[in-house]
C-alpha positions as CSV (number, residue, x, y, z in Angstrom):
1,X,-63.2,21.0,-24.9
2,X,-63.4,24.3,-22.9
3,X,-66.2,24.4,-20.2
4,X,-69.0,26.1,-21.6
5,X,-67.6,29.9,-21.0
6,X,-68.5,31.7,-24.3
7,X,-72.8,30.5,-24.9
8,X,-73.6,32.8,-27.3
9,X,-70.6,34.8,-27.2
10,X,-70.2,33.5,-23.8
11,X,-73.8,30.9,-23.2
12,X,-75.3,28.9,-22.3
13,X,-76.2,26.6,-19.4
14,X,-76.2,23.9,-16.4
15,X,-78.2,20.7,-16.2
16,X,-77.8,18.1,-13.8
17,X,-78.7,14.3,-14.4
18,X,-80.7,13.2,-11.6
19,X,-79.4,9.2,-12.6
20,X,-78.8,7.9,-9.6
21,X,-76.8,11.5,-8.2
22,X,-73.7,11.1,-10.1
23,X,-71.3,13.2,-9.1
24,X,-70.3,15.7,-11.8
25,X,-66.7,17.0,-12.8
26,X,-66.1,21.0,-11.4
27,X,-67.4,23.6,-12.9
28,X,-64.8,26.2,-12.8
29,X,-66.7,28.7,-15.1
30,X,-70.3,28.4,-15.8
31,X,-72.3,30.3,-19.5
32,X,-75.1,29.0,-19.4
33,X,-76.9,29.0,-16.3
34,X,-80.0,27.5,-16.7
35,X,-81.0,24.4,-18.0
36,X,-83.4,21.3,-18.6
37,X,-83.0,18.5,-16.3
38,X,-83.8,14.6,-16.9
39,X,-86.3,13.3,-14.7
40,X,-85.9,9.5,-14.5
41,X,-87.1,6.7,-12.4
42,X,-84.9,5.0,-9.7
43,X,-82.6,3.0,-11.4
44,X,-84.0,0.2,-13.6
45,X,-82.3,-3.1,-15.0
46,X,-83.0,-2.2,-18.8
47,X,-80.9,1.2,-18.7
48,X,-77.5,1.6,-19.2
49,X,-76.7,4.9,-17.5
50,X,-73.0,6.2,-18.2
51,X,-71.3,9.7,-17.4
52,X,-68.1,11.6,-17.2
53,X,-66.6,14.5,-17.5
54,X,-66.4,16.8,-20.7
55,X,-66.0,20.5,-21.7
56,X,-65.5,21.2,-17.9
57,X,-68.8,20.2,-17.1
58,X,-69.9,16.8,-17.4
59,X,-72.0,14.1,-19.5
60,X,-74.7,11.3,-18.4
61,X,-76.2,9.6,-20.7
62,X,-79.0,7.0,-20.0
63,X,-80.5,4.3,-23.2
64,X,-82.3,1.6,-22.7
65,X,-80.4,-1.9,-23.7
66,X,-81.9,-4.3,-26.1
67,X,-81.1,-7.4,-27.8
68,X,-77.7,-7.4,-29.8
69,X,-77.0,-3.6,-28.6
70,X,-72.9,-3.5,-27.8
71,X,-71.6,-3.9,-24.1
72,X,-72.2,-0.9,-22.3
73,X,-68.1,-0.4,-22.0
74,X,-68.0,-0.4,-25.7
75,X,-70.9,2.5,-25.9
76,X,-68.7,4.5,-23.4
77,X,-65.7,4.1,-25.3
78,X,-67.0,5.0,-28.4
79,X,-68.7,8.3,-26.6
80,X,-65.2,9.0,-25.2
81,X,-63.6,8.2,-28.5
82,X,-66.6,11.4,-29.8
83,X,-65.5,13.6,-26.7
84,X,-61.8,13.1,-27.8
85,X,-62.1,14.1,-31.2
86,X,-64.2,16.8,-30.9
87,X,-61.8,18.6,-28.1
88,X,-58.7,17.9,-30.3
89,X,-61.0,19.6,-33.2
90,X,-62.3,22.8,-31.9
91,X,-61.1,23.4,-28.0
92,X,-60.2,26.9,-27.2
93,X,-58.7,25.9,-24.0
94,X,-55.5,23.2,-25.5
95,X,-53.3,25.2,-27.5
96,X,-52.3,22.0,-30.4
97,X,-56.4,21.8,-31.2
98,X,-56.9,22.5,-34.7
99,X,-58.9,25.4,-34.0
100,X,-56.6,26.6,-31.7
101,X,-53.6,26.8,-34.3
102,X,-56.5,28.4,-36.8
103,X,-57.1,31.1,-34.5
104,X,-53.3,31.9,-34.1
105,X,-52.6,31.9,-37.7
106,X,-52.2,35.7,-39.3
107,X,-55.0,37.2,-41.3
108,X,-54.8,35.5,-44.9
109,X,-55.2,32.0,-43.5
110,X,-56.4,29.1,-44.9
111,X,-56.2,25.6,-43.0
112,X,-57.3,22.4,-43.4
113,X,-59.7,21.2,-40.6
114,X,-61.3,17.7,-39.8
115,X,-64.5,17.6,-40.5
116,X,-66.4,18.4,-37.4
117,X,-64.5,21.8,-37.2
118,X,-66.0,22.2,-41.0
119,X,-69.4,21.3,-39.9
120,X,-69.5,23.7,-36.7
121,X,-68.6,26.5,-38.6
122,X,-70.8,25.4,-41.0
123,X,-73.6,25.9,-38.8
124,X,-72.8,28.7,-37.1
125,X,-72.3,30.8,-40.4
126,X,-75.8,29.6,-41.2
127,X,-77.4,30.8,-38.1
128,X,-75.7,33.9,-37.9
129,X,-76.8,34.3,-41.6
130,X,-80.4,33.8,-40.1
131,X,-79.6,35.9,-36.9
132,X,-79.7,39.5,-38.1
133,X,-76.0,39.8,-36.3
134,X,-76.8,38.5,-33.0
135,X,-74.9,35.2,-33.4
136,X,-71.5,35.5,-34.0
137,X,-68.6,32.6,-33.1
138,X,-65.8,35.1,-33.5
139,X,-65.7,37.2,-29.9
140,X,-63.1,35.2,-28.3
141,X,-61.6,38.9,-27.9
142,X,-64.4,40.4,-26.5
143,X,-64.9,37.6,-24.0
144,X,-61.4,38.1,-22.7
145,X,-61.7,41.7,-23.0
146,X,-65.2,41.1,-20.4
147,X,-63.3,39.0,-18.4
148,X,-65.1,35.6,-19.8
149,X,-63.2,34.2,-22.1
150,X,-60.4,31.8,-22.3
151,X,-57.4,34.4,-21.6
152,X,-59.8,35.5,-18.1
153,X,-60.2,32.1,-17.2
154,X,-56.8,31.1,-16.8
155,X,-55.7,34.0,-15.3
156,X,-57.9,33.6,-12.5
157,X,-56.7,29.9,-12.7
158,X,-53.3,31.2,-12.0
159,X,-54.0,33.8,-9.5
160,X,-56.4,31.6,-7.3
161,X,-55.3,30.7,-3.9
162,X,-56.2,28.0,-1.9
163,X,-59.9,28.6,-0.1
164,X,-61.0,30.8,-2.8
165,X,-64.3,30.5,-3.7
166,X,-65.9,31.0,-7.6
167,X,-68.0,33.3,-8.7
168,X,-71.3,34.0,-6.4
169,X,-73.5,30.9,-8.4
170,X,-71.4,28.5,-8.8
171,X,-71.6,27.2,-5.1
172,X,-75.3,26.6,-6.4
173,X,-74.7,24.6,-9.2
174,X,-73.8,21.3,-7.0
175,X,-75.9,17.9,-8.4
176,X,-79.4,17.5,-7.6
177,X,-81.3,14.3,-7.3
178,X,-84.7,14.8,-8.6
179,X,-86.8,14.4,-5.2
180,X,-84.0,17.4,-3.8
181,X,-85.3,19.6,-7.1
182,X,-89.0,18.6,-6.7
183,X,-88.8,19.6,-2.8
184,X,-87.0,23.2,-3.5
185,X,-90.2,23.7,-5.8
186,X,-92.4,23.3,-2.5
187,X,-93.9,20.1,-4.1
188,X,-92.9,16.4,-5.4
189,X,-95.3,16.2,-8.2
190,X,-96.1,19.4,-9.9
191,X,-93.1,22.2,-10.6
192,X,-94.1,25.9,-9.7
193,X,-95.4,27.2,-13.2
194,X,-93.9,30.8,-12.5
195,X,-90.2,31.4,-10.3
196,X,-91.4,32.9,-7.4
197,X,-88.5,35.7,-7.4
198,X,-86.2,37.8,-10.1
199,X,-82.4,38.2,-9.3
200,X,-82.0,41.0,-7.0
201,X,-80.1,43.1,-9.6
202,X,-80.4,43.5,-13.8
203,X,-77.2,43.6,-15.3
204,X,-75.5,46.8,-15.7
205,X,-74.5,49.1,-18.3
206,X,-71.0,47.8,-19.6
207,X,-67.9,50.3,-18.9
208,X,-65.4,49.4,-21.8
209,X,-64.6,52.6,-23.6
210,X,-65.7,53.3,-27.6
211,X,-62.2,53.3,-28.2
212,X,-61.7,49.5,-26.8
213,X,-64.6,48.4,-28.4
214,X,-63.8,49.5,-31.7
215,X,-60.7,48.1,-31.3
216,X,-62.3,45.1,-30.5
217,X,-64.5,45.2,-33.8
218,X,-62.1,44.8,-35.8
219,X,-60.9,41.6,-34.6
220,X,-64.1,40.1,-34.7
221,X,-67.0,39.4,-37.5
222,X,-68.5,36.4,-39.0
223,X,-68.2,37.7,-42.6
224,X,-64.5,37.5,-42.2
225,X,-64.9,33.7,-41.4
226,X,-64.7,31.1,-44.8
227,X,-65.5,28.0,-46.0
228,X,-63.2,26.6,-49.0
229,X,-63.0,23.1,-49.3
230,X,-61.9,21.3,-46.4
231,X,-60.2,24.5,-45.6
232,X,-61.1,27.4,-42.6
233,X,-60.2,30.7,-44.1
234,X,-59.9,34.3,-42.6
235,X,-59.4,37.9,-44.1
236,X,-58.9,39.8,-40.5
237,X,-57.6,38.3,-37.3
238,X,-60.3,36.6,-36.1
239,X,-60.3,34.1,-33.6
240,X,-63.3,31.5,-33.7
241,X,-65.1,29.4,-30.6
242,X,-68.0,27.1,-31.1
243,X,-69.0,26.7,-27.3
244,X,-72.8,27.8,-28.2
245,X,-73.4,24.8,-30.1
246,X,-70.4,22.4,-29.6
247,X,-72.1,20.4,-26.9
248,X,-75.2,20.3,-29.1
249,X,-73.3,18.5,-31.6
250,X,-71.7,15.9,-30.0
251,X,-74.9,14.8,-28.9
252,X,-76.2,14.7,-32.2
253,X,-72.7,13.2,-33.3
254,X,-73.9,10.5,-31.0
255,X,-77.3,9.8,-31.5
256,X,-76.1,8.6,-34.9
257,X,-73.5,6.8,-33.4
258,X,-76.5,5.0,-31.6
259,X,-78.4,4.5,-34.4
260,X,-76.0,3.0,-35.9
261,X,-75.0,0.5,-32.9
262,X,-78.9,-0.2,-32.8
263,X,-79.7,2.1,-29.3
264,X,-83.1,3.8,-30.2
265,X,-84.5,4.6,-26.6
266,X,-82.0,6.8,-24.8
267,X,-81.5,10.3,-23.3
268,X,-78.5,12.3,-23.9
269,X,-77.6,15.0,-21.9
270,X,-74.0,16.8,-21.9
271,X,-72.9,19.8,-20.2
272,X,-76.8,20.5,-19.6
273,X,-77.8,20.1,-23.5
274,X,-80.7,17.7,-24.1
275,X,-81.6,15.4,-26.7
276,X,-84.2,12.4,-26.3
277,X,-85.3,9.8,-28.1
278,X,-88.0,6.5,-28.2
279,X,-89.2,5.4,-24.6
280,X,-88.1,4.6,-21.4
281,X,-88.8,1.0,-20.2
282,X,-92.3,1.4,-19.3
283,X,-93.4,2.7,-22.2
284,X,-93.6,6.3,-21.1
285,X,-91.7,9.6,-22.7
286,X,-88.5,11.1,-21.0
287,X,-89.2,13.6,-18.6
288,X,-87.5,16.9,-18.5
289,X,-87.9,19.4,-15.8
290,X,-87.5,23.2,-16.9
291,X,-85.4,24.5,-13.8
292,X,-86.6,28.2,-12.6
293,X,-84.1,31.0,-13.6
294,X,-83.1,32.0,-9.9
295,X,-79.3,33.3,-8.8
296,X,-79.1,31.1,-5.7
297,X,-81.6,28.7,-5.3
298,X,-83.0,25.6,-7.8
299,X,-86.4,25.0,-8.9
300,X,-88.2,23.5,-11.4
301,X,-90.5,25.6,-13.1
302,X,-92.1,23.4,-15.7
303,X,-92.2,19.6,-16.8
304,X,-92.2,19.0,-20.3
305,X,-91.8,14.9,-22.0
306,X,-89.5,14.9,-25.2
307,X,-89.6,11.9,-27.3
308,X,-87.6,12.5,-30.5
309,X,-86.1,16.0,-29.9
310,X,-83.5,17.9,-27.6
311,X,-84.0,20.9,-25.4
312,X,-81.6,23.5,-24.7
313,X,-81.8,26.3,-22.4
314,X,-79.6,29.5,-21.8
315,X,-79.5,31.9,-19.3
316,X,-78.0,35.2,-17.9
317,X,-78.3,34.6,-14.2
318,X,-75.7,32.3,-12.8
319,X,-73.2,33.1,-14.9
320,X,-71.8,36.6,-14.3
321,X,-69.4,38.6,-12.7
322,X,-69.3,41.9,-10.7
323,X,-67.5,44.5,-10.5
324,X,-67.3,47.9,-8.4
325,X,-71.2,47.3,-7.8
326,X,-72.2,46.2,-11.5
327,X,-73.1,43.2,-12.7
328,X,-72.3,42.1,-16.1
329,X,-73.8,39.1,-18.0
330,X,-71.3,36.7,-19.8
331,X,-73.8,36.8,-23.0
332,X,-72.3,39.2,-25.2
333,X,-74.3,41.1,-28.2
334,X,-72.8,41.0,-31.3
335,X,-73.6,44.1,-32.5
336,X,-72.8,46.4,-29.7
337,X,-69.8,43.8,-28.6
338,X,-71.2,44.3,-24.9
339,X,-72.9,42.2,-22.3
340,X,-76.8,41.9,-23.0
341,X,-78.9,44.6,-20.5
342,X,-82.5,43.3,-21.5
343,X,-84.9,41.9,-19.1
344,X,-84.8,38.2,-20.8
345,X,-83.2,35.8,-18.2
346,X,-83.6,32.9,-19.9
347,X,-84.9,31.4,-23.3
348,X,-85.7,27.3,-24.0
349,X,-85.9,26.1,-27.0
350,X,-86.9,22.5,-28.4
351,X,-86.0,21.1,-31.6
352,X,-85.5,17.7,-33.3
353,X,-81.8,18.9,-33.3
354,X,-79.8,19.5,-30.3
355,X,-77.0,21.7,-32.2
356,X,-79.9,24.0,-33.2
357,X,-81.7,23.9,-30.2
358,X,-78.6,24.7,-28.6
359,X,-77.3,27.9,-30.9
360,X,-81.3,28.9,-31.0
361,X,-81.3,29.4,-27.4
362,X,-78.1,31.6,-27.5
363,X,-79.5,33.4,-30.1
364,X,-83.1,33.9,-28.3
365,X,-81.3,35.2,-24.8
366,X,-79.3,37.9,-27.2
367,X,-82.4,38.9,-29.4
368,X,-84.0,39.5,-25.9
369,X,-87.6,39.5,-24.6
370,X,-89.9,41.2,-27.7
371,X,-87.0,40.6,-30.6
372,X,-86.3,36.9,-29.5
373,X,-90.0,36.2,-29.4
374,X,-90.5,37.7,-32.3
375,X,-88.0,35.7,-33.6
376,X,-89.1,32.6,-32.0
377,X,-92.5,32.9,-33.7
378,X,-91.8,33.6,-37.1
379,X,-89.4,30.7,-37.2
380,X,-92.4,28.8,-35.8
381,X,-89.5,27.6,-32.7
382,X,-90.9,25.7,-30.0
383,X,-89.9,28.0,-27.5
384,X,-90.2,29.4,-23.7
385,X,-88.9,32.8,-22.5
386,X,-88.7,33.9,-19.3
387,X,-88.5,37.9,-18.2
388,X,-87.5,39.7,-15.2
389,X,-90.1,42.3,-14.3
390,X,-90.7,44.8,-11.4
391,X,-93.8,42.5,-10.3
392,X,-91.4,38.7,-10.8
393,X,-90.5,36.7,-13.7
394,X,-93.4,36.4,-16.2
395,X,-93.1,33.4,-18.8
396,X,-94.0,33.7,-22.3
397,X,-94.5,30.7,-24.7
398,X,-94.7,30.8,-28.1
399,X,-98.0,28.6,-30.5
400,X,-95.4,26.1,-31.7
401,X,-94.5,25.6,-27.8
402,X,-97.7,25.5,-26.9
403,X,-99.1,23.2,-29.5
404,X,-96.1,20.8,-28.2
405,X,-96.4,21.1,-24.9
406,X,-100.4,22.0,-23.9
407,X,-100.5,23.2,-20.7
408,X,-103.9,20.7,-19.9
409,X,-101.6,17.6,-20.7
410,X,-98.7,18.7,-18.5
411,X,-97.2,15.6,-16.9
């Protein structure tokens, strides 16, 4: 699998595991920027913490081990044996995946695809139907053409020279143990409820021409994307990337894997996606830290416990680019095929899903501050939005969020 360049038409997000500081794999490219991270306990004799790297990020994974549960090497086989499949599926970044030979087919294609390339576009032609055009898996084009996708990535691949540096986050986005993230807040038991400071700059107006963009249009559109069968079919020459919700579904993919091997207390995180489930060893919920959206520094802004759910955030903020003194955001709108320029810098959401969670908080950051919440509350979505405004961020919750999470019972 890809790293996660192309949230939400480029998304999505970073999350650390504070398990015992494991290092992570490197994060050439980052879409998602912020992110929930897992607040555990030192290390404890009933979990089972594993981790490696995937989708250019990385996975850690933490369950608590009970009577008859498999040997934890045969739980991290079987989550590699997941990882594999999926990247041989749907990865944008290997050119024999199955997607990848989809995507360079002519217009007129139909293919047969396994069946977790059937139920990721499955999904995402769902929640674009739901979306009012503001999710769309088909702008692998306009990524490249914004210098996000997979084409841009591997050029600057090929062009970088020893001692370059990335992009002005990423030297940010090293692993945190928890006490590191609870000191940058200016406190080890409470996170600040409010990011003290907005990015210096909103992103700026885009500068591709109306004749590149309409170009650009007619290479991309959901409607042109089918379903027959066990066959992916297209009508124009589309090409199709699931990295909004990919990550979501692998976990998903393996919290039935768990069920199945009897693991019913266990957190899940991969490439900063969330899903939770049961208790940790002293009876207590699995603690999640909501990390401030902030360009160069990490914070936790809010605490939240998730018992039964997953949590996804996406962001705008550490996953950019500039150019000739503008910034542009790697979340692309659908409809206008250019970066977002609202003041929304980042949208959580929390379902009992982790692929909807994941695509919902893609969807939120595109919708922007009034749409998204707007959104948010008629879909009764457990969610949290935060805006930049001349005065700082201001956070908005929605009643499903708050009913979930009342502030008087914070952790």
């Amino acid at each position: 699998m890809p790293s996660k360049a192309g949230k939400g038409g480029g998304v999505r997000r970073l999350v650390r595991s504070a398990i015992g500081a494991l290092p992570a794999a490197p994060i050439p490219r980052l879409l998602a920027v912020v992110a929930a991270l897992p607040l555990l306990a030192a290390c404890q004799p009933d979990v089972v913490q594993l981790s490696g790297p995937t989708m250019g990020s990385s996975y850690h994974i933490s369950y608590v081990r009970a009577s008859g549960t498999p040997e934890p090497e045969a739980v991290q086989a079987e989550i590699r044996h997941q990882l594999d499949q999926l990247d041989a599926a749907v990865s944008t970044y290997r050119d024999d995946s199955d997607l990848a030979r989809f995507n360079a087919a002519p217009a007129g294609t139909c293919q047969p695809m396994p069946p977790m390339a059937l139920e990721l576009a499955r999904s995402a032609k769902q929640l674009a139907a739901d979306s009012e055009g503001a999710y769309d898996v088909t702008l692998l084009p306009v990524l490249d053409a914004w210098k996000f996708g997979p084409k841009a990535a591997r050029e600057k691949a090929q062009n970088k020279t020893p001692g370059d540096g990335d992009t002005p986050a990423a030297g940010h986005d090293k692993p945190l143990t928890v006490d590191q993230l609870m000191a940058q807040s200016g406190t080890q038991k409470q996170p600040s409820q409010q990011p003290s400071q907005p990015p210096s700059q909103p992103p700026a107006r885009p500068s591709l021409d109306a004749d590149t963009l309409a170009s650009l249009r007619a290479h991309t559109g959901m409607g042109h994307l089918k379903i027959t069968g066990d066959q992916l079919c297209k009508d124009a020459p589309i090409t199709v990337e699931f990295n909004s919700i990919a990550a979501g579904y692998i976990i998903d993919r393996l919290a039935e894997r768990f069920a199945a091997q009897g693991i019913h207390d266990y957190l899940i995180e991969v490439t900063g996606e969330i899903r939770a489930a049961g208790e940790k060893p002293d009876g207590h919920p699995w603690l999640i830290a909501i990390e401030a959206p902030l360009d160069h520094d990490r914070k936790a802004q809010r605490l939240v416990q998730l018992k039964d759910e997953a949590i996804s955030t996406s962001g705008d903020y550490r996953n950019y680019r500039e150019e000739n003194g503008r910034r542009y955001s790697h979340l692309i709108d659908p409809r206008t095929l250019a970066p977002i320029e609202h003041t929304l810098a980042a949208a959580t959401v929390v379902t009992p899903e982790a692929m909807r969670a994941d695509g919902l908080s893609t969807l939120l950051m595109v919708l922007g501050p009034e749409h998204g919440y707007d959104y948010a509350v008629r879909h009764q979505l457990a969610a949290l939005l935060v805006s930049r405004t001349p005065q700082g961020f201001q956070t908005r919750t929605t009643p499903a969020f708050d009913a979930r999470f009342p502030a008087s019972a914070a952790p």
